[in-house]
C-alpha positions as CSV (number, residue, x, y, z in Angstrom):
1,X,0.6,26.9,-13.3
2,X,2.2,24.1,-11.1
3,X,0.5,21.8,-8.6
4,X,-0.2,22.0,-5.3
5,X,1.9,18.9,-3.9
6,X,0.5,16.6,-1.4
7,X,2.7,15.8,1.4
8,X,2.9,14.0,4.8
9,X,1.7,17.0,7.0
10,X,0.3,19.2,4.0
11,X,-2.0,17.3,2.5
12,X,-3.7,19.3,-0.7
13,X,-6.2,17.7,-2.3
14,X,-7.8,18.2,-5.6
15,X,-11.6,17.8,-5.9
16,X,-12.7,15.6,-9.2
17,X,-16.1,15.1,-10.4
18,X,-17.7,12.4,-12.5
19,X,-21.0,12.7,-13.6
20,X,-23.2,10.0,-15.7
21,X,-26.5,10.6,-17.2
22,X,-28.6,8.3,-19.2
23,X,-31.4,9.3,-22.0
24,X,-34.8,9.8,-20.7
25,X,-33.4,11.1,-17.1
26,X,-31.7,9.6,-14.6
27,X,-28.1,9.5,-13.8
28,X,-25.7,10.0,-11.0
29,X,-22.9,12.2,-9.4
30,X,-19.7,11.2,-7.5
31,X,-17.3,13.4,-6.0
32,X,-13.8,12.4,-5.1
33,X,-10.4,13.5,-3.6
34,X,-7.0,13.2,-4.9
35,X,-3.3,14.6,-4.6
36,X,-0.4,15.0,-6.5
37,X,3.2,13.8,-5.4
38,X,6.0,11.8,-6.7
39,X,7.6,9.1,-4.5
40,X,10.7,7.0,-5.3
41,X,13.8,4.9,-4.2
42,X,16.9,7.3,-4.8
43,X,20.2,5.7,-5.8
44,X,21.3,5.5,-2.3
45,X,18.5,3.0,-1.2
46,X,16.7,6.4,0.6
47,X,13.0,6.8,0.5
48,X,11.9,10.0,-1.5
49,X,8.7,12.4,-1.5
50,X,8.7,15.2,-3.8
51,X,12.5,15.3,-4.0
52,X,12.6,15.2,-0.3
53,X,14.1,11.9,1.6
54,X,11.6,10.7,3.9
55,X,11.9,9.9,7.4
56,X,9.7,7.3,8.2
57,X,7.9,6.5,11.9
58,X,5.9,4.0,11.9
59,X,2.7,1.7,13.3
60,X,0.8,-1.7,13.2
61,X,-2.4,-1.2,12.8
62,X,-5.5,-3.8,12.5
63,X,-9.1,-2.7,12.2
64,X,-10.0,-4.7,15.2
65,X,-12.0,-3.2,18.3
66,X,-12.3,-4.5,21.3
67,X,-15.8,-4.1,21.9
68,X,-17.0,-4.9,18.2
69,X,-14.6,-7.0,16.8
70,X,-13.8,-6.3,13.1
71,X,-17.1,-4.8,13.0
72,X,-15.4,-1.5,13.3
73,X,-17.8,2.1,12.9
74,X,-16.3,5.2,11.1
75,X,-16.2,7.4,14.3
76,X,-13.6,4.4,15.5
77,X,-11.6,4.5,12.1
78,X,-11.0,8.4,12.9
79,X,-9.8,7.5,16.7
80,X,-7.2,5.2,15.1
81,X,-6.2,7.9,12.8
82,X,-5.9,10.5,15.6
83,X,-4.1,7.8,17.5
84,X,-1.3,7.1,14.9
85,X,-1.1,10.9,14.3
86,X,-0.6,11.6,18.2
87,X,2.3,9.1,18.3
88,X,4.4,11.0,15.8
89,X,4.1,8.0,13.3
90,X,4.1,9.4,9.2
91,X,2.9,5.4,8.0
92,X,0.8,3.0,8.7
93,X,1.0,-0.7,7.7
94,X,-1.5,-3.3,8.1
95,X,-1.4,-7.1,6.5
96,X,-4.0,-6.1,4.5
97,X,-5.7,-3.2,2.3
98,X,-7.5,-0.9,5.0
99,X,-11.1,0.1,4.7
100,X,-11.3,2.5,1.9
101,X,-12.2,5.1,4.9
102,X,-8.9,4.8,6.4
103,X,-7.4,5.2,3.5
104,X,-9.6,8.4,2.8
105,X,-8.8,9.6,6.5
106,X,-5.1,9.2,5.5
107,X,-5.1,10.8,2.4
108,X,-6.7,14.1,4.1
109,X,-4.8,13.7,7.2
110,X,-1.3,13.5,5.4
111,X,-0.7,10.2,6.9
112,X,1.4,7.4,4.3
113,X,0.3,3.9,3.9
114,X,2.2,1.0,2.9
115,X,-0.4,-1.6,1.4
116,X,0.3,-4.7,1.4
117,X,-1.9,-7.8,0.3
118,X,-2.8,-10.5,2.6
119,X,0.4,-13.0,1.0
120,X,0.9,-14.3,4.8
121,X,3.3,-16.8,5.8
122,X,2.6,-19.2,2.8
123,X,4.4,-22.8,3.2
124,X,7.5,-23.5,0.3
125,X,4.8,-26.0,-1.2
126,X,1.6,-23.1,-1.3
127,X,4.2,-20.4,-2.9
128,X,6.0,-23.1,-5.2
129,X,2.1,-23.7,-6.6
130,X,1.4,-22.1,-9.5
131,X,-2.2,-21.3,-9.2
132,X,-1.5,-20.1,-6.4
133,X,1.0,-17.6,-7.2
134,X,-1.3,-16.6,-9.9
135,X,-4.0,-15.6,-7.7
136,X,-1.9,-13.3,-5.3
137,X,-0.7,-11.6,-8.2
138,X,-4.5,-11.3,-8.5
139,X,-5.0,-10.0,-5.0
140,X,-2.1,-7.2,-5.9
141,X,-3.4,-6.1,-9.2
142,X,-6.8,-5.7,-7.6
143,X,-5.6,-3.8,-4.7
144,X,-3.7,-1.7,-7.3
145,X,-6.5,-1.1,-9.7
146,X,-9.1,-0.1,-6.3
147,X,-6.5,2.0,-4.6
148,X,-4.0,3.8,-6.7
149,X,-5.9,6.9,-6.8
150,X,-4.6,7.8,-2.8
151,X,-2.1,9.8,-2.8
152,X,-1.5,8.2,0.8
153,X,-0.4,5.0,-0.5
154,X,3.6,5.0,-1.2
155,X,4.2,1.3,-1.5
156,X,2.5,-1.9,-2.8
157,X,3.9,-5.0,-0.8
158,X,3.1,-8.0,-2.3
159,X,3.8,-10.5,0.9
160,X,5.0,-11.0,4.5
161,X,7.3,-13.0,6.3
162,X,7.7,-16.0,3.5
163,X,10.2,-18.0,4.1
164,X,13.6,-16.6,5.0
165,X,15.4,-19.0,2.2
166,X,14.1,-17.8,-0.6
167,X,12.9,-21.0,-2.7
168,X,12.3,-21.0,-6.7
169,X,8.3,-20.7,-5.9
170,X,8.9,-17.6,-4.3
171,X,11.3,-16.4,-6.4
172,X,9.1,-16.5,-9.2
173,X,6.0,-15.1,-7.1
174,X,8.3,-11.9,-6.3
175,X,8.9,-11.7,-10.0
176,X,5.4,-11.8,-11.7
177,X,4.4,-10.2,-8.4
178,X,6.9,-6.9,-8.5
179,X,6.7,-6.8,-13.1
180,X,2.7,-7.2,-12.5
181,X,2.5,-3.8,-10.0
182,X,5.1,-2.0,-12.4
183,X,3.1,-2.6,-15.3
184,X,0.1,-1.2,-13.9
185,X,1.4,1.5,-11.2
186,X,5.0,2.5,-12.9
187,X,5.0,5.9,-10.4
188,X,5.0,3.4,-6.8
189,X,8.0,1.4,-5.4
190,X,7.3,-2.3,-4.8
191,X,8.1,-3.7,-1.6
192,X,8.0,-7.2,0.4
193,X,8.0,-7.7,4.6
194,X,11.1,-10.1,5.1
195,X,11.5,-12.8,8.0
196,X,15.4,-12.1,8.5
197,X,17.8,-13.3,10.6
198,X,21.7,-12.7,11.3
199,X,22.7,-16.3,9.9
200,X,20.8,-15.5,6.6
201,X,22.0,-13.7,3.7
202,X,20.5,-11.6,1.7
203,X,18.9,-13.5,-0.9
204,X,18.9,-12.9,-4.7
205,X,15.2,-13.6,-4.9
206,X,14.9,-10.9,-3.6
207,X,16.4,-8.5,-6.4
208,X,13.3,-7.4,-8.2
209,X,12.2,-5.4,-5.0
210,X,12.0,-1.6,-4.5
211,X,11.9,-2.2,-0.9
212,X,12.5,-4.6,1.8
């Protein structure tokens, strides 16, 4: 028959089990939830869920409290949830990969995520390094290989706000950055957070993108 399809407001999941045993006893059980949906960039540059173009509202969000800092509890992770929901907002984006809770919330909730690795305002000479352009392709393949299960998540972004002038460094970061998440997640768009401004251009470095 054909799937149930997970979408923004109807959210079906599908329950999978994994069980392990080892000889002479012993072993262990782990229950998890995922959906089924397709999401792409059409030909028109327009954002698509199961053949539908999506309208996006969106929030900021930071697991930070108040009262407890970063030291957030799960009964606050479900207030932020409810918050975003009582907005009207469809996606959440935060600097870095939420708390695999939120991310939990939002797959059952029918709430989108863009997740984005914690590539933040690097300096031409950081990105134009090599080492260490190889380990934020190695913070993105991580966050692919922990997180691609959530049907929530619609786009990996590999950075924010590098420089507007895109140099050679960062060229070649958004590269090896956008071929690295294809190779491993073929069925998600890739996507960057730009620092624009009227007197700049669009820059070519920033061709290999799904999504600015």
């Amino acid at each position: 028959g054909h799937a149930k399809l997970w979408f923004p407001g109807n959210p079906h999941l599908y329950k999978a089990t994994i069980s392990a045993s080892a000889r002479g006893g012993g072993g262990a059980r782990y229950v998890d939830y995922s959906g089924v949906r397709s999401v792409k960039v059409n030909g028109n540059g327009q954002f698509v869920i199961n053949g539908l173009v999506a309208h996006w509202r969106g929030v900021g969000l930071h697991e930070d409290s108040p009262d407890t800092g970063w030291a957030v509890t799960p009964a606050f992770e479900r207030q932020l949830i409810s918050e975003v929901q009582e907005t009207g907002a469809t996606i959440i984006r935060a600097h870095y990969p939420l708390d695999p809770y939120i991310e939990q919330l939002a797959d059952e909730k029918g709430v989108l995520l863009w997740s984005e690795v914690p590539v933040y305002g690097l300096s031409t000479s950081a990105i134009g390094t090599a080492s260490v352009r190889r380990r934020a392709v190695a913070l993105l393949q991580h966050n692919i290989e922990t997180n691609q299960n959530h049907p929530a998540i619609v786009v990996w972004s590999i950075a924010n706000e590098l420089s507007s002038h895109v140099t050679r460094g960062q060229a070649a970061y958004t590269s090896a950055a956008v071929h690295a998440a294809h190779q491993l997640d073929p069925t998600r768009p890739v996507g960057q957070v730009v620092a624009a401004y009227t007197g700049v251009p669009c820059q070519a470095g920033y061709r290999p993108l799904d999504v600015i």
